[in-house]
C-alpha positions in Angstrom: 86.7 9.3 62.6 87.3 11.1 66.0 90.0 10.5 68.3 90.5 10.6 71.8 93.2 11.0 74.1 92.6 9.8 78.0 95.4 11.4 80.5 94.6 10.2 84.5 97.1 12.5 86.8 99.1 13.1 83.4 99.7 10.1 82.3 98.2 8.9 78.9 95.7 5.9 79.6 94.5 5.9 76.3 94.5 7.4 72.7 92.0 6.3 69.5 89.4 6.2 67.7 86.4 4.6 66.9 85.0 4.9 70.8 81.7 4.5 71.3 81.9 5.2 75.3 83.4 6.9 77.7 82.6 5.4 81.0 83.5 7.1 84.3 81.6 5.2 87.3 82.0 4.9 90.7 80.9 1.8 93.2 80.9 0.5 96.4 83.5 -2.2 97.3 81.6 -4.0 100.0 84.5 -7.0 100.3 87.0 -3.6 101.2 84.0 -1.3 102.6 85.2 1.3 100.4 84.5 3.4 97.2 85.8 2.6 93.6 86.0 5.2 90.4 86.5 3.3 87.3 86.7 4.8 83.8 86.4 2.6 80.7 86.6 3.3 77.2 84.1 1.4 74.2 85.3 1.4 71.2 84.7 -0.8 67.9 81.4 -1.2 65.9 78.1 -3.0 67.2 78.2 -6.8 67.6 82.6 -6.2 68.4 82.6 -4.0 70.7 85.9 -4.0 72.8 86.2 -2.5 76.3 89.4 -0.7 77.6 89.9 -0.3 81.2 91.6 2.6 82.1 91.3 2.3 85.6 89.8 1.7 89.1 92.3 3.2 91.2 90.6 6.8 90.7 90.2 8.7 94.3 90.2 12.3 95.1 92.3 15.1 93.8 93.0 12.9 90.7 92.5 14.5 87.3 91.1 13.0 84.1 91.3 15.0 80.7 90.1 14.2 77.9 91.0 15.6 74.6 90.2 15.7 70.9 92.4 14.9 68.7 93.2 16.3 65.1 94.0 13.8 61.9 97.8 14.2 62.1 97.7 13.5 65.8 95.9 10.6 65.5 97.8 9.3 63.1 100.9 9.4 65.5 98.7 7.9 68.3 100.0 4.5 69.5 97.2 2.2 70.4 96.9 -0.2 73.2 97.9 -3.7 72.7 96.0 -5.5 70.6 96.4 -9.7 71.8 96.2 -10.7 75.5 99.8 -10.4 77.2 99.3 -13.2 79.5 98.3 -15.4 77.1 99.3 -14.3 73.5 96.1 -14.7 72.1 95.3 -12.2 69.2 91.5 -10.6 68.9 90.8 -13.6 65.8 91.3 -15.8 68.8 89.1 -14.6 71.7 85.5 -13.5 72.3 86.5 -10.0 74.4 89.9 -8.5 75.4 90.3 -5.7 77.9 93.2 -3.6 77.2 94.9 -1.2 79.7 97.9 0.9 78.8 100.7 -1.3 78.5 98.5 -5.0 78.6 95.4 -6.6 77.5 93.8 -9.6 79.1 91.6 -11.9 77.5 88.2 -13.2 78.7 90.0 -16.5 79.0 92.5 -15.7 80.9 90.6 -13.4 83.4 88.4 -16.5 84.0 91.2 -18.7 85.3 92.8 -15.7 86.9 89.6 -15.1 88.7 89.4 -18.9 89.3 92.0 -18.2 91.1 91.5 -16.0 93.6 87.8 -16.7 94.4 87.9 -20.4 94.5 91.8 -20.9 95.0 91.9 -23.1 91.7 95.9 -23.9 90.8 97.6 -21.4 88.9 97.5 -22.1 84.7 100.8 -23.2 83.3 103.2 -20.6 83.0 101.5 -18.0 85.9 103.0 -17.3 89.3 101.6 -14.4 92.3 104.3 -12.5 92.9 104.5 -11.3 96.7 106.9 -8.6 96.9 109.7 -7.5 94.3 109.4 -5.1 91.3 107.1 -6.0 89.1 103.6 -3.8 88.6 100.0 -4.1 87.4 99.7 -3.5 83.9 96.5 -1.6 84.3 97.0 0.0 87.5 100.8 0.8 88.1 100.4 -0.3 91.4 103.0 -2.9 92.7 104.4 -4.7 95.9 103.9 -3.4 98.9 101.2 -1.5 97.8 99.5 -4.2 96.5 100.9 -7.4 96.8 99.1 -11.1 94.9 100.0 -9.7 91.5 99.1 -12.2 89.1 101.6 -12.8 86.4 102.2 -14.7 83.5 104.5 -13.8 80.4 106.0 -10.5 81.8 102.6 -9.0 82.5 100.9 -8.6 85.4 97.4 -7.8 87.2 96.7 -7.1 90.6 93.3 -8.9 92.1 91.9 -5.3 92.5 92.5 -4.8 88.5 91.4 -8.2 87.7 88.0 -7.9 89.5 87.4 -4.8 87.5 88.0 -6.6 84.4 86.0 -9.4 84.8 83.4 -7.1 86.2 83.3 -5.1 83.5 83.5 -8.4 80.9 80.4 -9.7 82.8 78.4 -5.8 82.3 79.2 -6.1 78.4 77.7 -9.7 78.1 74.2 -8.6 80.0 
């Protein structure tokens, strides 16, 4: 089976096979009256299809590569994570899992997440917002005081921007 590996401004985002997609699309933000380039990456058979989300932080200059890879490289490859982070859910457990880089949310968790920060719902046991300090989106890198209202719960984090692309994305692969 072919394998791919995603680099954005040279930093691997992705490496694997069985991808069905490669998804590069770009929207308009009206809450933030501003432009948005995602890239996602399908992969699994029909019926279990899983998507990735590599990113939504894309803007000019960046650079995306994508490469082949050969057998022996793939077999080195090391996957994304393959349970939710936040919750610790593994993929027997939950109907869709987006993975990033370093975390993977479940559709259960980006719906109390979401809950969250569009209807101000409390927090789910164990998850705090973290203002300022060190910690970073899993998916995007970004952290406080670039973006502050990360999200966290079992040493992962997601920032609301991330999280809105998730469930976005979650909602595109249900229609």
């Amino acid at each position: 089976m072919v394998a791919f590996e995603i680099t954005v401004n040279g930093e691997r985002r992705f490496v694997g096979d069985g991808v069905t997609a490669i998804t590069l699309a770009a929207d308009r933000v009206a809450r933030r009256k501003a432009d948005r380039v995602s890239l996602h990456v399908g992969i699994g058979e029909p019926g279990e299809r899983q998507v990735q989300y590599l990113g939504a932080d894309l803007g000019p200059g960046d650079e995306i590569s994508i490469r082949v890879l050969r057998d022996e490289e793939t077999e080195r490859a090391v996957a994304g994570p393959e349970s939710c982070s936040f919750c610790g859910n593994g993929v027997d457990d939950i109907r869709s899992l987006v993975a990033g880089p370093q975390v993977a949310i479940c559709d259960s968790c980006l719906g109390s997440f979401d809950a969250v920060v569009a209807r101000g719902v409390a927090l789910p046991v164990g998850a705090s917002i973290q203002e300022e300090g060190d910690g970073r989106c899993g998916f995007c890198q970004k952290g406080p005081p670039e973006m502050a209202g990360l999200l966290v719960r079992n040493g992962a984090a997601v920032c609301p921007e991330c999280l809105r692309a998730c469930v976005d994305m979650t909602r595109d692969a249900r229609e």
